[in-house]
C-alpha positions as CSV (number, residue, x, y, z in Angstrom):
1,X,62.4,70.7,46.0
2,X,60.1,70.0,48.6
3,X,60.0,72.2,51.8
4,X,58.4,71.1,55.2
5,X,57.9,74.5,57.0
6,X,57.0,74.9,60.2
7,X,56.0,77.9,62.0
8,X,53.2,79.1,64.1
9,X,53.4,82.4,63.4
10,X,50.0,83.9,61.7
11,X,52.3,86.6,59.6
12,X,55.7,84.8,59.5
13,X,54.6,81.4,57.9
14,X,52.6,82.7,54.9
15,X,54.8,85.2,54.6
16,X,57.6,82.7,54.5
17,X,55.6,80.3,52.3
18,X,55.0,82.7,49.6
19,X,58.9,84.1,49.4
20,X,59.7,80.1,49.3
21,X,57.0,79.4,46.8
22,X,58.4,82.5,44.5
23,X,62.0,80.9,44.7
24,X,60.8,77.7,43.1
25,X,60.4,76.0,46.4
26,X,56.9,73.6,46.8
27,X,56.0,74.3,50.5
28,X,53.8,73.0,53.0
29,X,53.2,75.1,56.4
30,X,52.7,73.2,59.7
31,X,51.7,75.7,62.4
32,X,52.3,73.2,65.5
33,X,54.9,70.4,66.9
34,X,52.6,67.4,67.0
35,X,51.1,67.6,62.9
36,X,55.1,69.1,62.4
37,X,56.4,65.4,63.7
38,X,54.2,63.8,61.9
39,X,54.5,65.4,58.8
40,X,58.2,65.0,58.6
41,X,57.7,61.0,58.7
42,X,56.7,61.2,55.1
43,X,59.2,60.8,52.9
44,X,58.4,63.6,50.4
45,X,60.5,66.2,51.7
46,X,63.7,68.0,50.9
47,X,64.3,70.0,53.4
48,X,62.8,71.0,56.7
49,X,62.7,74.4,58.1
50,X,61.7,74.1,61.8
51,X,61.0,76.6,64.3
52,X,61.4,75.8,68.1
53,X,58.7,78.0,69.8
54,X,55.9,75.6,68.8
55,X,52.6,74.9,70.2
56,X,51.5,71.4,70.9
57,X,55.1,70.1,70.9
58,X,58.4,72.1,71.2
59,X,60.4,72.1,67.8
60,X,63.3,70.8,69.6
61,X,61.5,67.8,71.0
62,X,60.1,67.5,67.3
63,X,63.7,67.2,66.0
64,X,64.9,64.8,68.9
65,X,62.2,62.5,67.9
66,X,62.6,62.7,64.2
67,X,66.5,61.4,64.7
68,X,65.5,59.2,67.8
69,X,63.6,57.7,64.7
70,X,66.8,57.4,62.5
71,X,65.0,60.3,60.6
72,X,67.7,62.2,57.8
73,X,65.0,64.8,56.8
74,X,67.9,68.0,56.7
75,X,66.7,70.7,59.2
76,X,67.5,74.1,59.4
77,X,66.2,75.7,62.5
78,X,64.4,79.0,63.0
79,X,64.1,80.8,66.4
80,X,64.2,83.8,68.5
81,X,66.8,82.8,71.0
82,X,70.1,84.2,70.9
83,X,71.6,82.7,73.1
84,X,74.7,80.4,72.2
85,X,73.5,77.1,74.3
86,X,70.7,77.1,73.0
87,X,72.5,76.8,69.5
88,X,74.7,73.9,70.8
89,X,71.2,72.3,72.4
90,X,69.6,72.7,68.5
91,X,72.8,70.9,67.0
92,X,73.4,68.4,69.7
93,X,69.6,67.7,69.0
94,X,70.4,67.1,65.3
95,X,69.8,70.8,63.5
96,X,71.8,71.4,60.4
97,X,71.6,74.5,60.6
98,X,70.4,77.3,62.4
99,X,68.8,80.8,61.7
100,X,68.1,83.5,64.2
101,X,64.8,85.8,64.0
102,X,64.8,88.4,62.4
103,X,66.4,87.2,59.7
104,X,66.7,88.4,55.6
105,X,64.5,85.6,53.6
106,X,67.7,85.6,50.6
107,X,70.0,84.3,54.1
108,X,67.6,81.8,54.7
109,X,67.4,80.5,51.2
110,X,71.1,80.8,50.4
111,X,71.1,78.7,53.9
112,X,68.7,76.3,52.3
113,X,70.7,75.6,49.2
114,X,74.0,75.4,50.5
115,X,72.5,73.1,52.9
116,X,70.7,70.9,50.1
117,X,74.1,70.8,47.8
118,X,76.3,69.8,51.0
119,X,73.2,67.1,51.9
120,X,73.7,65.9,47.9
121,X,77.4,66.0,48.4
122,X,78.0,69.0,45.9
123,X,80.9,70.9,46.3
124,X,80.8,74.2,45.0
125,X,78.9,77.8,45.5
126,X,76.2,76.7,43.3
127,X,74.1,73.5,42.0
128,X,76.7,72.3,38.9
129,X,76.5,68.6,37.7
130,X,77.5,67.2,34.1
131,X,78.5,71.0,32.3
132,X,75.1,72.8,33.7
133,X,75.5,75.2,36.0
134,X,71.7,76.2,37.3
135,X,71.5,79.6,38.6
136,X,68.9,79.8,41.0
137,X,68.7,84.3,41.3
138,X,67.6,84.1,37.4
139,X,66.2,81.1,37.4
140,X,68.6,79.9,34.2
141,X,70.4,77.4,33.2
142,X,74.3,77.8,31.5
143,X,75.6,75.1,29.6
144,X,79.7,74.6,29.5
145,X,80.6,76.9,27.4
146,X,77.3,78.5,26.1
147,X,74.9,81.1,26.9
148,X,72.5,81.5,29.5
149,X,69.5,79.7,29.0
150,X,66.1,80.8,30.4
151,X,63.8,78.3,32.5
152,X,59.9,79.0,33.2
153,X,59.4,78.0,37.0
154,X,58.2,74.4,36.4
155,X,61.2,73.6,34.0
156,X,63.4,75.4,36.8
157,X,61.8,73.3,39.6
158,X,62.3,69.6,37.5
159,X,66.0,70.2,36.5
160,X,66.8,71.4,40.2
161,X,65.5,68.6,41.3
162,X,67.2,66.5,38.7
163,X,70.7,67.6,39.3
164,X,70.4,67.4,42.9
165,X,69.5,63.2,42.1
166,X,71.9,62.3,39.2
167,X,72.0,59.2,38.1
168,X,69.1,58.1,40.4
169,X,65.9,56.9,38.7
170,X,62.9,58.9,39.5
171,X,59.3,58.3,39.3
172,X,56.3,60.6,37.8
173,X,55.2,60.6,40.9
174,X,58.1,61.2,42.8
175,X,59.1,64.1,40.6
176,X,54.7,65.6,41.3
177,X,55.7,65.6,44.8
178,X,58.9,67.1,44.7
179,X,57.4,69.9,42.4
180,X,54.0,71.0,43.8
181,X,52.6,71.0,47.4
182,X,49.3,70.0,48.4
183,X,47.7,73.0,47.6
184,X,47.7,71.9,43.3
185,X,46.2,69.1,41.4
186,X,48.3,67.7,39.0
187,X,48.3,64.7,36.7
188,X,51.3,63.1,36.5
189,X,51.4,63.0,32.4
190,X,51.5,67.2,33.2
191,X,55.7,65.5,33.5
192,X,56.1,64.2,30.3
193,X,55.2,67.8,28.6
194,X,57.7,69.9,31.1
195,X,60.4,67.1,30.4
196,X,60.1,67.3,26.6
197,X,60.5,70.8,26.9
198,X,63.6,70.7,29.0
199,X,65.1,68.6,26.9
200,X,65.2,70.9,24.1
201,X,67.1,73.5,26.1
202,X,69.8,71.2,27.6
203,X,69.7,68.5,25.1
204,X,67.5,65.3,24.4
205,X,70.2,62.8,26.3
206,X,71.0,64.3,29.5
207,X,67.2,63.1,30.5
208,X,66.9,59.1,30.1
209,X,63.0,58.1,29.8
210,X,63.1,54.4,31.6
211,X,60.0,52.7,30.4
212,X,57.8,51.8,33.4
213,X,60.0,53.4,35.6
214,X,60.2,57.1,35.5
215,X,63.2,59.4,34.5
216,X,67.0,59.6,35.1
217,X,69.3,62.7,34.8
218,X,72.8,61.4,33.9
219,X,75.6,63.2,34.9
């Protein structure tokens, strides 16, 4: 999954990037409002974690603009103010969710993927679609009624991103953009290899290859 983060923070934002980047997450960092508004035009993003306190253009004048726009990009905020109207101004604005500082990085990503399953209308503790249950602390998947099953963090990345899109046909380069950030060259045909893979550990014909199309998981 794809994260937009923005915060302007020298420490906090690499800081942040890196713990997202270790939980599977490919992340861009915007460290102002104007490139922050712009960025979350592009449709290549999952989620968006959005401080307020930005430079160049507040992060709740970024949000206001994003839905003015009819903009669904899910937004969890990030910010220093306590104070409960300034929750109700973040939500009124269009927030999510919301996340005061200081905050423990495991809150903020169980925010982020109980935020992502409710987005994907996915009831439930954790991400389980068609008998797999993915279990995003160990990085593993369990099949109904099996054992555990052990993902390396690409083949963690594609199926997460699979079962949070059943059913939905998705292209090479849709699922490139979804898995790495801007920061990594990668050729799309890289796919093909991690998907062949997968398939052996959850079965050849949970993964449909559509020919000049792309790839869909079916529930």
């Amino acid at each position: 999954m794809r994260v937009l983060l923005v915060e302007d923070d020298p420490a906090l934002g690499p800081d942040l990037k890196s713990e997202l980047a270790r939980s599977g997450y490919a992340v861009d960092l915007v460290d102002n409002g104007v490139d922050a508004e712009a960025a979350g035009y592009e449709d290549i993003y999952d989620i968006a974690v959005l401080d307020l306190g930005l430079p160049g253009r507040p992060g709740l004048e970024v949000l206001h603009n994003w839905r003015k726009r009819k903009n669904t990009l899910p937004v969890l905020i990030l910010t220093a103010r306590s104070a409960w109207q300034e929750r109700v101004d973040g939500f009124e604005a269009g927030a999510d969710d919301y996340l005061c500082k200081p905050f423990h990085t495991e809150e903020l990503l169980l925010r982020m993927s109980a935020l992502l399953r409710r987005v994907h209308q996915q009831a439930g503790a954790a991400l389980e679609v068609a008998g797999l249950l993915l279990d995003e602390k160990t990085q593993s998947v369990v099949p109904e009624g099996q054992a555990p099953v052990s993902l390396t963090g690409t083949e963690y990345r594609l199926l997460r991103y699979f079962m949070h899109n059943p059913a939905r046909v998705l292209s090479k380069l849709q699922l490139v953009e979804h898995l790495y950030d801007d920061a990594v060259e990668n050729d799309s045909n890289v796919i093909e290899a991690y998907i062949k893979m997968l398939r052996k550990k959850i079965g050849h014909d949970r993964i449909e290859t559509r020919r000049g199309q792309g790839y869909v998981f079916r529930p």
